[in-house]
N, C-alpha and C positions, 0 to 999 in steps of 0.2 A: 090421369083418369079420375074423374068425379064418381060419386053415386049416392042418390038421396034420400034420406035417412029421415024420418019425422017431419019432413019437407023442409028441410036443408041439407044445400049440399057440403060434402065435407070430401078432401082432397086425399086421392088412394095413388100411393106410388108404385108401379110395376115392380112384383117381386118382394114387397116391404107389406107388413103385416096392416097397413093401412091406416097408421097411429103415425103421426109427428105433433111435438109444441110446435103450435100458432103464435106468430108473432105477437097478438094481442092477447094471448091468455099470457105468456110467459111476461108482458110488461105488465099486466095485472098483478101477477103473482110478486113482480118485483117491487112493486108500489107498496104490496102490503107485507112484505119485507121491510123495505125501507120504512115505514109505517110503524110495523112494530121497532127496528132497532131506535125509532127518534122515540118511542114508548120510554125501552129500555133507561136509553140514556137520559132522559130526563130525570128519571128514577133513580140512577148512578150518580148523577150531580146535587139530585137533594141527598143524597146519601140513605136513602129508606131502604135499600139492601144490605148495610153495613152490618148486620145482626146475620141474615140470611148466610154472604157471603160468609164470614165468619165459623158459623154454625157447620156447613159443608167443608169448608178447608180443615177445621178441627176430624172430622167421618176424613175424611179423606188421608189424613199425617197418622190414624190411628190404622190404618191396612201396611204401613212403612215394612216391609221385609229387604232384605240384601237382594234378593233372587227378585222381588219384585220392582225393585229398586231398578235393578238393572235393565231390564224389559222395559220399561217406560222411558229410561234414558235413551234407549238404542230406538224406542217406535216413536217418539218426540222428534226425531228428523227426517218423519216422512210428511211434513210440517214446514220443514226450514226452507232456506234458500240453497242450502247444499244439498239438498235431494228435487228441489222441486227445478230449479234453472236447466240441471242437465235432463229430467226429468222430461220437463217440457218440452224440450228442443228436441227429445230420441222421437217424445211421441209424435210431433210435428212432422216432423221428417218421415216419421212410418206413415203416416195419413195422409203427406203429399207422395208417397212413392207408392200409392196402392197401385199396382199392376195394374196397367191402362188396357190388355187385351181382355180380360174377362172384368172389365169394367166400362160403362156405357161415357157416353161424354157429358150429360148430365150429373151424374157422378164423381168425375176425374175434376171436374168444379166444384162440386162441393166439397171435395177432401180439400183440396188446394183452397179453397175456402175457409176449410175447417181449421186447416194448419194455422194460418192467418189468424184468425179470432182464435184459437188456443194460446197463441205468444202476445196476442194484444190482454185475452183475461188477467194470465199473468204474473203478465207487467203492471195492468192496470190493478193487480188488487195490491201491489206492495206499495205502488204511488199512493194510493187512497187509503191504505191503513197507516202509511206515514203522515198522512194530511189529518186523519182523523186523532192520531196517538198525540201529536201539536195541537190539536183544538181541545179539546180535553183533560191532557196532560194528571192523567192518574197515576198516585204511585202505584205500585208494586206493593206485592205481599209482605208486612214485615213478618215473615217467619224463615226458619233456617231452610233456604230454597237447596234441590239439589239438585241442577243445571245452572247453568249460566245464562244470564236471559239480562239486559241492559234495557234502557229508555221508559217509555211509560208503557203502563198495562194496558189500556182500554182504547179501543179492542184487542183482541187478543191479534198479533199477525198471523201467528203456524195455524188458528183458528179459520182464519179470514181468507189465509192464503190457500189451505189446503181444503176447506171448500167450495171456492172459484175456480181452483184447476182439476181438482176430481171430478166434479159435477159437471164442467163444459167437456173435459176430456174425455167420458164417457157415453156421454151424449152424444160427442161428433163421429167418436171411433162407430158407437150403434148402427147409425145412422150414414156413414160415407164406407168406412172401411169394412166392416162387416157384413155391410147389404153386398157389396159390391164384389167379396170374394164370396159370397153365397147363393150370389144370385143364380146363376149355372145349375145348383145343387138343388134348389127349389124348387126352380121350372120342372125340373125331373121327377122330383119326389111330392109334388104337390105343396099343400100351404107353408107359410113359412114361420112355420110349428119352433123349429131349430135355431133361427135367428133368433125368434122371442128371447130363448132359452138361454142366449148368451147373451143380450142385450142385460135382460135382466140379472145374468150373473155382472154383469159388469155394476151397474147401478148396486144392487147388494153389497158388492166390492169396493165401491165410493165411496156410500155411507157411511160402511162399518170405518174402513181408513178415516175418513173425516171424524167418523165419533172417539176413534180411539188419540187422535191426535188431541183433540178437545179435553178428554180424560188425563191424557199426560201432563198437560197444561199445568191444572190441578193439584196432582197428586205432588207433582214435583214441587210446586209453592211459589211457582213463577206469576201464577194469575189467579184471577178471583173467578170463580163462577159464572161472575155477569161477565168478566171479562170474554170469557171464550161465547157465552151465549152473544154477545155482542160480535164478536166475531162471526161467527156463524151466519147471525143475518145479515149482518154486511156483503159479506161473502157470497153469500144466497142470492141478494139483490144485485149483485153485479153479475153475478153467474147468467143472471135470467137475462137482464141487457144484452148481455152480452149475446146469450143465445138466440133469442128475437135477431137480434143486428146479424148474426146467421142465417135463419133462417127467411130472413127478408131477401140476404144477397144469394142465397140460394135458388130461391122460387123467382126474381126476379121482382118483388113485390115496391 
């Protein structure tokens, strides 16, 4: 269903609050992602944050508690590939198996869609932070790290990784799995006030996880500052591709 708005039209799905990323705004978005991270890194290679980075990891080893110590050890592998691979796969699997009777067949493609481009993000963000951590090739923090963390810094992976698949994952579950057991519940109760409401818990819930694993980074003395900001946008930019190439096999565009 269309309906036009300032005299354009703009694309309303039955049941859905009448909101999706457009393919063309989410490749904008990713352009000026990648945009800023080639910013970053050029800034990283002449070295003009080596004060900055510095200055924050010094604030950062001065908060060192045992109790806090421990908390950042244990939420630093919501980050890794030991939480993210099987991670990926449960949630893939829940959003290819959204219940096909209270779900439209428009829908039962997008999840099955969705699944699809959740295991290609991925994958594709640990390819590309291994390709970019080779091009680069930043040491590491000389200070007394307290994780274990091998290869080079920049970008940060757990940064890079865990904001590619939080941000696509939440996106598609919004969008395929959530409309689709709601939709029933809508029709009945009028607008779809309630989908918002956990769309948005869900993004909330991404961010915060992405920020805190960036934090840990950090604290632990495994990465520098720019590292995980670098991460981030990396991360961000492939997120957006990724969800464009979504949302194109979805609409049929």
């Amino acid at each position: 269903m269309t309906s036009r708005r300032g005299g354009r039209l703009s694309r309303r799905e039955p049941g859905s609050s009448g909101w999706r990323l457009r393919p063309g705004t989410a490749l904008v978005l990713a352009g000026a992602g990648l945009a800023a991270f080639a910013l970053l890194s050029y800034a990283v290679s002449r070295l003009w944050l080596v004060g900055l980075d510095a200055l924050i990891t010094r604030w950062a080893v001065g908060w060192h508690s045992p109790g806090l110590t421990g908390f950042m050890q244990a939420a630093t592998y919501l980050g890794s590939a030991a939480v993210l691979v099987p991670l990926g796969l449960l949630t893939a699997a829940w959003v290819w198996g959204t219940p096909p009777r209270r779900t439209p067949a428009a829908d039962r493609r997008g999840a099955r869609l969705g699944a699809l481009v959740l295991v290609v993000a991925l994958a594709g963000s640990s390819l590309l932070n291994t390709l970019l951590k080779y091009l680069f090739q930043r040491a590491r923090p000389d200070v007394f790290a307290l994780a274990r963390a091998t290869g080079y810094a920049y970008p940060s992976g757990h940064s890079m990784s865990a904001m590619a698949f939080y941000a696509v994952a939440s996106y598609i579950v919004a969008v395929t799995l959530l409309r689709g057991r709601r939709l029933a519940v809508e029709e009945r109760r009028g607008p779809a006030r309630r989908r918002r409401w956990y769309s948005a818990g869900l993004a909330i819930s991404a961010a915060a996880i992405v920020l805190l694993v960036g934090v840990t980074r950090v604290y632990l003395g495994v990465h520098y500052p720019s590292d995980v900001v670098g991460g981030f946008l990396a991360g961000g930019a492939w997120a957006l591709f990724c969800l464009a190439w979504f949302e194109r096999l979805r609409h049929g565009l």
